[in-house]
Each structure stands twice: as C-alpha cells, then as structure tokens.
N, C-alpha and C positions, 0 to 999 in steps of 0.2 A: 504494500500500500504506500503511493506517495505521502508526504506527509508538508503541511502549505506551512505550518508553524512550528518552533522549536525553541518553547516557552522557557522565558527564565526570567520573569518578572513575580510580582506578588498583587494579589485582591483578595479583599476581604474582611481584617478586622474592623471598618466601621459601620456598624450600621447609618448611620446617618447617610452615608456617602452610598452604599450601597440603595437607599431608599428611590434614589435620585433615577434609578432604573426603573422606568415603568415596568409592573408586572413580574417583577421579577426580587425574591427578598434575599436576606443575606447568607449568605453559604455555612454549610457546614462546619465547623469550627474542629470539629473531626469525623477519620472516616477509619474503623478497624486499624484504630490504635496509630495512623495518621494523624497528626496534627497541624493547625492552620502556625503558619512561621513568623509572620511577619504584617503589620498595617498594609492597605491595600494603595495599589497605586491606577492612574488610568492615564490610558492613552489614544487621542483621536485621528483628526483627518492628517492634522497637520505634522503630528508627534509619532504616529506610526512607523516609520522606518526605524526611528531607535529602539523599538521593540521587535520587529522581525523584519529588519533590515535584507532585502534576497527576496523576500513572499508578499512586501505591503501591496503592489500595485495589483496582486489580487483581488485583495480586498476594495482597493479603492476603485476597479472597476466597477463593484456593484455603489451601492447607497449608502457603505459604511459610514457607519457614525463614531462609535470607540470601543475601547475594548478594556474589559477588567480584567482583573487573575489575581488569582490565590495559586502559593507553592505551600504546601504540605510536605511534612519529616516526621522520619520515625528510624530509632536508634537502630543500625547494622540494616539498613535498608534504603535504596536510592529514593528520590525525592520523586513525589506525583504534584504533577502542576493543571488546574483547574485554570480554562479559559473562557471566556463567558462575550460574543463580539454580540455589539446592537447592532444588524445591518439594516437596520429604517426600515423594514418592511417584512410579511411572511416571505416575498417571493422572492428577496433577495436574499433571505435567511436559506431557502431553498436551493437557491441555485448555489451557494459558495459552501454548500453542503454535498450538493450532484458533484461540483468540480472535478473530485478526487473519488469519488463514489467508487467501489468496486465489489463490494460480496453483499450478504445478505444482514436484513438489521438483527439487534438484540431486542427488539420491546421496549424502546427507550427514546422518549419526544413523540416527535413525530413523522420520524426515518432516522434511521442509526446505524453504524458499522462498529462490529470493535476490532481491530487485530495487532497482535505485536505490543499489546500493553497504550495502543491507541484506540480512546472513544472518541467518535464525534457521532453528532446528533442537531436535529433540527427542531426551536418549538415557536410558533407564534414569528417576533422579529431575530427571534435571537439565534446564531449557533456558539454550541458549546463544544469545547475541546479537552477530554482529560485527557493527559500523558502521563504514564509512569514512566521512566528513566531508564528503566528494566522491568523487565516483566518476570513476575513470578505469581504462583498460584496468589498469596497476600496480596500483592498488589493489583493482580486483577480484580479479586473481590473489592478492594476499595474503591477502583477507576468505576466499575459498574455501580456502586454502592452510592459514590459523589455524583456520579451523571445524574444516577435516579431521584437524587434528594434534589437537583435543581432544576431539571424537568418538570419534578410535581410544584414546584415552592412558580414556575411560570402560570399564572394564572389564566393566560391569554390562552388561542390558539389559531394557530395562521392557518392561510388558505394556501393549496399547492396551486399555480398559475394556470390559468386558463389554457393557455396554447397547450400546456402539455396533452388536456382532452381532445386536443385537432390530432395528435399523432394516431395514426391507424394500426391496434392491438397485432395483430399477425404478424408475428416473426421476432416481435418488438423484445431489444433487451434492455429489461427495466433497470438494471443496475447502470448502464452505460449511458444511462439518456445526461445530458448537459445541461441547465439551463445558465443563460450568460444576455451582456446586451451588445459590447465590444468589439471592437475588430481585433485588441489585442486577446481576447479572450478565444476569439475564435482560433485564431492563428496557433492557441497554446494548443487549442485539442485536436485541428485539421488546417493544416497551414495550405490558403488559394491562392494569394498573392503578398506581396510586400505595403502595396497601396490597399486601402480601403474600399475595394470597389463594389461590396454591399454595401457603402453608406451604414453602416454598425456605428451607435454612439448609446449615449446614456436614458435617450430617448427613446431607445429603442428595445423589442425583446427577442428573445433567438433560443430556438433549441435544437439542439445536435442529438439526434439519435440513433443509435446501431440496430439494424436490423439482420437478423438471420434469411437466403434463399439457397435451403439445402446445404451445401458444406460450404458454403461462400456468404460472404458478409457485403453490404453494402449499406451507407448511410445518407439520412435525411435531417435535411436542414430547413428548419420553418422558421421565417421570421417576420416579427409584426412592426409595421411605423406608425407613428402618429398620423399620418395621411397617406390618402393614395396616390397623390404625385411625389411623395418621396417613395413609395415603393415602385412607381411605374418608372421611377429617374434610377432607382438600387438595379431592377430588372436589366435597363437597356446597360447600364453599365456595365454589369456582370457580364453578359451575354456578348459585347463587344469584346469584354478583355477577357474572357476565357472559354467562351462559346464560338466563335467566329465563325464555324463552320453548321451552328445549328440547324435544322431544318424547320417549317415550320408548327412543328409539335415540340418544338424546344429542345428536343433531344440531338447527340454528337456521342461518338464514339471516340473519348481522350487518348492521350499517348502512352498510355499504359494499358490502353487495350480494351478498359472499361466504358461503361457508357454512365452518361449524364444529361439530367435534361434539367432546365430551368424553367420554372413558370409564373406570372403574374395573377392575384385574386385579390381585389380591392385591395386593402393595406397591406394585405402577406405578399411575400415571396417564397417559392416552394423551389430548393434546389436536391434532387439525388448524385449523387459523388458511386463513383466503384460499384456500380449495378453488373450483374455477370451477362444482363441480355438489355436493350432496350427496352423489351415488353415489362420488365419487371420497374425497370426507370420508370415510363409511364402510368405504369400500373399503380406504385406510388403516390407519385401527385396525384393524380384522378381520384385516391380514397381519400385525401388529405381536402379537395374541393368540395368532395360529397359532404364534405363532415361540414365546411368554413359554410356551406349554403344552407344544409340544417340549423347552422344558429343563426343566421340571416332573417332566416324565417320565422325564428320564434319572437 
C-alpha cells in the first residue's frame, strides 16, 4: 500500500482547540496501554509542507482545510501517530481517501483499509490516518481501536459523490475507482499529457475507474464542469491533442494498440483509455449516457 503521509507531529491534548473541529471531539487520550504524548499542534493550507513536506500538494488538490495529530507511546514499543485532515467536504474526504485505495475495508467510517500497521478511513468531511511505526499484533489492536473511537466521536456523515453513481457496475473494480478534480491528480494515476488538455481544475470533478473485459483491463474517465461550454471546449481539446485521428463515434485505435474513444454529454466528458476492442470502448460510454439521461429526467 502506498502510503501519502508519514506522520511525526502531535494532536490532541486540548480540548478547547480540538472543539474548534466541527463534529468531531477530542481523541482518545489512550489506546491499549498507548498513551496520548504531547499538546496538540495544527496545520493548514499554508503551513502544510512543514508537516509532510513530498505528499502536501495532494492534499491541496482537493478542499483541504488542516490537519491535527496526536503521537501516542508506550514503553518497549514504536510510537502510533493518529491523523485527523478536515478536507471541506464529504467528497473530498472521499476522494483523498480512493487516492491510495487498494484492498478491502475493516468496518471503520465510512470506507476503510488497514495494512502494514496502516488505517485510513473516511467519515462525513474528515479523513483519518493511524500509523503504527511497526506493526505488531498490540499495535494493531490499538491502530483499529483509535480509528474506531474517532469514527464514532464524528457525529456527521458524508455523502459518497454523485458521479461515482454514472459509473456502469459491470466489470467495475470498486477498490481502484479514483475520485480527484486536477490535472495534477490525474497525471498521478494515468498520465495523457504534460498540458492540461481536459481543462481539470478545482472547479471541477473526475473519476478514474478500472474496469475488468475478460483477462484484460481497461479504464474510464468521467468528468463533470461547471458548464457545458467548458466541457464542449475540455472535449474539442482533448480530441485535437490526443485523438486526431478519431472517427466520428469518437473512437481511435492508440499506439499501443488499444483503442479509445472520447465523448461529449452536457457538462461531462466521457473518455475510455486501453479498451482491448473498440466495441467495448463504445460500449462504455453508451452505458455511462444511458445513466447521465436517467437523471436528466428525473
């Protein structure tokens, strides 16, 4: 499991300062024989790289707001560090939680991973991060133990994003889906170009998702703008700089032998990347339009 943070700050001994977090109250002060180490410290938009200086412009792609932590000790035992980030919103709580996404959750928020002595988890605005140092059966039970007790202490509960419901269930791998709004985001999980030629910014939302066709994979990119002439300006652009030769059903056969097609539907754009046939390219988008016209119409 990649891992975006690599905690070595402290949150938590005030309550006062903790209160300041909506929906969310102050941490565990211990966890199986863990204890909390130190007063807590914060850091936001502007202060984030002195805290994980290499991974902040992750964060600062999505809404981030700041971030607390608590480091917990216990004698003849490496230290578990509790991260708690406000990312403005459930969906951006979500997406900086898919980022890194890769197995199946624990029962913890509201989507969760653990592996290697690493929990992350989703709830409402917030993601949370414990790391033990080392993993050992003790310190897993605390990592799982601390998730749980700040998971339940979130009073809220966020919504997973809309777009994700346009994705078309069949084949779909849930662990690997992305959500993001960026072009540098994009670039981190599927690199198309060096320039921006989906028009990807802050305004906007995008999800990457890996689909299964038989023993061969191939992915889909949905993405929504604020209006339809920025999606109909994202379309012509893309399809100039990396389509050139499309036909018109959008679809092209790239140099790697795959096919892709790109499509325009009111404010989305629908792109498939490494399809093993055209008919599956098209096939694609075509269930992703059926779906954007059912909500049309309600």
């Amino acid at each position: 499991m990649g891992m975006l943070v690599c905690a070595a700050v402290v949150f938590g001994g005030c309550e006062e300062r903790a209160a300041k977090i909506e929906g969310i109250v102050r941490p565990p002060q211990e966890a199986e024989g863990w204890k909390a180490a130190a007063p807590d410290e914060t850091y936001d938009r502007g202060s984030l790289y002195k805290y994980i200086d290499g991974a902040a412009e992750v964060y600062l792609a999505y809404d981030f707001r700041r971030v607390l932590a608590q480091r917990y000790v216990k004698q003849s035992e490496e230290p578990i560090v509790l991260d708690v980030f406000d990312m403005g919103s459930s969906e951006d709580a979500f997406g900086i939680f898919t980022f890194e996404r890769e197995g199946p959750g624990v029962g913890i928020g509201q989507g969760s991973e653990y592996a290697a002595g690493l929990l992350r988890f989703w709830r409402a605005r917030f993601f949370v991060s414990v790391l033990a140092e080392r993993e050992t059966p003790a310190s897993r039970k605390a990592v799982l133990s601390l998730g749980k007790a700040v998971a339940d202490a979130i009073r809220e509960k966020g919504r997973v994003p809309e777009l994700i419901s346009l994705l078309p269930p069949d084949g779909l791998r849930a662990e690997a889906v992305r959500y993001f709004r960026t072009h540098g985001s994009l670039s981190y999980h599927y690199f198309i170009s060096d320039d921006n030629i989906l028009k990807l910014g802050q305004d906007t939302q995008a999800v990457l998702a890996r689909y299964r066709s038989g023993e061969k994979s191939y992915r889909l990119l949905l993405i929504e703008y604020p209006r339809e002439d920025r999606s109909k300006e994202a379309h012509a652009s893309f399809t100039s700089n990396y389509l050139p030769d499309a036909g018109p059903d959008g679809a092209a056969r790239v140099e790697d032998g795959g096919w892709c097609v790109a499509r325009q539907h009111g404010s989305h754009v629908m792109v498939v990347f490494d399809a093993p046939e055209k008919k599956v390219a098209t096939d694609a988008v075509d269930a992703v339009e059926r779906r954007l016209r059912k909500v049309e119409k309600k």
